[in-house]
PLY file of the C-alpha trace (Angstrom):
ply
format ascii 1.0
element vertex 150
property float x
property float y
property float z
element edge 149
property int vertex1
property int vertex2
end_header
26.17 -20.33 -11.30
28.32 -23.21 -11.58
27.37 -26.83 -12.36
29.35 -29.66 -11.78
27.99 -33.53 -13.33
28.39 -35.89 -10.19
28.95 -38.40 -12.77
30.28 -38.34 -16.74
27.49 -38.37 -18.91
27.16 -41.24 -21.03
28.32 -41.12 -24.49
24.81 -41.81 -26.21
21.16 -41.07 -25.60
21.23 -44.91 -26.36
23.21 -45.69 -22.95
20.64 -44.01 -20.53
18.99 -40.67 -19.00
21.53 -38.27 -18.35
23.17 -37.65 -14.42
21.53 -35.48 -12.40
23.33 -32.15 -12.30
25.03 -31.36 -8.75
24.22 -27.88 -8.16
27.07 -25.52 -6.92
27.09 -22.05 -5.61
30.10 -19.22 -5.52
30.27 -17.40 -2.56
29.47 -14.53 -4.41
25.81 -16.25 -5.57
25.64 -17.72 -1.64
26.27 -14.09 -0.82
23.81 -12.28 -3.33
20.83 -14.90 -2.50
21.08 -14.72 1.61
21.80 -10.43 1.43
24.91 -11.21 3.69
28.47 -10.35 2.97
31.44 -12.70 1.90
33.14 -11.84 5.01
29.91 -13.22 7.03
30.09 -16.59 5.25
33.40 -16.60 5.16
32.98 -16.21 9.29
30.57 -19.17 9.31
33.22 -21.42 7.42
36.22 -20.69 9.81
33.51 -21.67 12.63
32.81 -24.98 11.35
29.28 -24.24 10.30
29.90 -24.95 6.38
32.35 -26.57 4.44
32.83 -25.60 0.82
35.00 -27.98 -1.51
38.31 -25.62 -2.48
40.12 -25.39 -5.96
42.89 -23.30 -5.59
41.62 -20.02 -3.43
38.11 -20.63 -4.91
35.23 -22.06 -3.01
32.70 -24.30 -3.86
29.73 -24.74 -2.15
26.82 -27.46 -2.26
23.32 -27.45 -1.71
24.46 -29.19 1.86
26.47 -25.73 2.28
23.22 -23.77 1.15
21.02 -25.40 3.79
23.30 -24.59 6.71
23.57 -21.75 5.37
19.73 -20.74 5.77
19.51 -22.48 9.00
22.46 -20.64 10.45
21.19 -17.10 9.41
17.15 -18.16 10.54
19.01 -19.27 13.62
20.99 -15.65 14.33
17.57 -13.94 13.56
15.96 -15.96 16.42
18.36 -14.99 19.08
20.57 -18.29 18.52
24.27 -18.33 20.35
26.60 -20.14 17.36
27.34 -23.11 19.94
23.23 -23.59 19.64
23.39 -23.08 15.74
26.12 -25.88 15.66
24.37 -28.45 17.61
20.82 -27.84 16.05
23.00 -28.03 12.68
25.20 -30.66 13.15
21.96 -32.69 14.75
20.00 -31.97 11.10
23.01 -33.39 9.20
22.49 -36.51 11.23
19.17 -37.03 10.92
17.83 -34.88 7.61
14.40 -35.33 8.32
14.20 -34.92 12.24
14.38 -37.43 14.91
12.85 -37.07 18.65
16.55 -35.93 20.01
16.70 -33.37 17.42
13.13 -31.89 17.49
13.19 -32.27 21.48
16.75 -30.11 21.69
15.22 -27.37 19.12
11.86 -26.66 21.20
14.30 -26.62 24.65
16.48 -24.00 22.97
13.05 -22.17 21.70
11.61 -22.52 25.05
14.37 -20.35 26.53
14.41 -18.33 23.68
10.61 -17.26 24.42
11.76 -16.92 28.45
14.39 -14.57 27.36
12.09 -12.70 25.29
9.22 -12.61 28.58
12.19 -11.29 30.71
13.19 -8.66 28.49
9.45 -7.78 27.48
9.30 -6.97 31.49
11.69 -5.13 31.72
10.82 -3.02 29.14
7.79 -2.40 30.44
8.88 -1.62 33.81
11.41 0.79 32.18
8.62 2.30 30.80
6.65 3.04 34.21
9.71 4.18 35.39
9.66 6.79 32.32
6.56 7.66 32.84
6.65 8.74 36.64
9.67 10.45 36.18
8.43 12.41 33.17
4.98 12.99 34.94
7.29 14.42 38.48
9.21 17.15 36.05
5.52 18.19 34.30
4.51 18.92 37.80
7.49 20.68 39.10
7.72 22.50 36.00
3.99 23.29 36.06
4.42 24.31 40.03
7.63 27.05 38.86
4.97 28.49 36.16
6.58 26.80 33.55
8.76 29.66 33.70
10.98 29.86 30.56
15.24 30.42 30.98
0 1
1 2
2 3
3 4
4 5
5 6
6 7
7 8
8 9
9 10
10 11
11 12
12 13
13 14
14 15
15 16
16 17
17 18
18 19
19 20
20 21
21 22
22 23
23 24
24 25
25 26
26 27
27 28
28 29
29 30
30 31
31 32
32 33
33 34
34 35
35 36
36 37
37 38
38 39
39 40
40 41
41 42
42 43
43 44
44 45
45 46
46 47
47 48
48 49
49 50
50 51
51 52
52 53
53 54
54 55
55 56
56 57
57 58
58 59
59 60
60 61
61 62
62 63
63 64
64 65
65 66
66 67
67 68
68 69
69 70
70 71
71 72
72 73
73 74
74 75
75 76
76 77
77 78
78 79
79 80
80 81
81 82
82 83
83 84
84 85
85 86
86 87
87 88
88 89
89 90
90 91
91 92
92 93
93 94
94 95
95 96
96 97
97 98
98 99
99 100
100 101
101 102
102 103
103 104
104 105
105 106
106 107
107 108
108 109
109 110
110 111
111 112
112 113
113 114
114 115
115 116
116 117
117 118
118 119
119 120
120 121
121 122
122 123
123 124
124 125
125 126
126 127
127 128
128 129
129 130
130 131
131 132
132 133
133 134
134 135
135 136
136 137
137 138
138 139
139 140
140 141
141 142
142 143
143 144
144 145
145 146
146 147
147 148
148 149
């Protein structure tokens, strides 16, 4: 876990508290603490969703990087396209704590999330009639040939 001072600490105890430590993360540590691979954050990089610092071929990422991070993956795992996880992203990093536009956008999105979901819950469940009466039709045939073994 690598730490990086966002400013040079001061020569003396005498000369004030000590900078707050910027806190970094490898993409091996982003990796380990979302249970995704390299190659999937790598994928979310070359779509614009994060934007680790570079030294050399290494990557640095930032608690900014972490956040998007967590909200692109909670975003997948709620049926999210990544044009929606973009705009409900890049909408957070204007507005960290939420504004009307923001909040408004996220509940339309969930709103046709939870349509999609109805829709799909339907069909399943006509799938499963459908199941049913076909299953029931070759019990009775096979009932009506004496269940008769080949």
């Amino acid at each position: 876990m690598t730490q990086l001072p966002s400013t040079p600490a001061p020569a003396t105890a005498q000369d004030g508290p000590l900078p707050r430590q910027r806190r970094t993360y490898s993409i091996g540590e982003l990796a380990k603490m979302f249970e995704v691979t390299t190659r999937t954050i790598r994928f979310y990089e070359q779509e614009g969703l994060l934007a680790p610092e570079r030294r050399g071929q290494t990557r640095i990422y930032n608690e900014k990087d972490r956040v998007r991070l967590k909200l692109t993956l909670r975003g997948k795992r709620l049926g999210f396209s990544l044009a929606e996880i973009r705009e409900v992203v890049m909408m957070y990093d204007a507005m960290p704590d939420g504004n009307r536009r923001q909040l408004r956008r996220l509940l339309e999105i969930l709103a046709d999330k939870r349509a999609n979901l109805e829709r799909q819950l339907e069909d399943i469940r006509l799938m499963q009639l459908e199941l049913d009466d076909v299953e029931r039709r070759a019990r009775d045939v096979l009932a009506s040939l004496g269940d008769q073994k080949d």
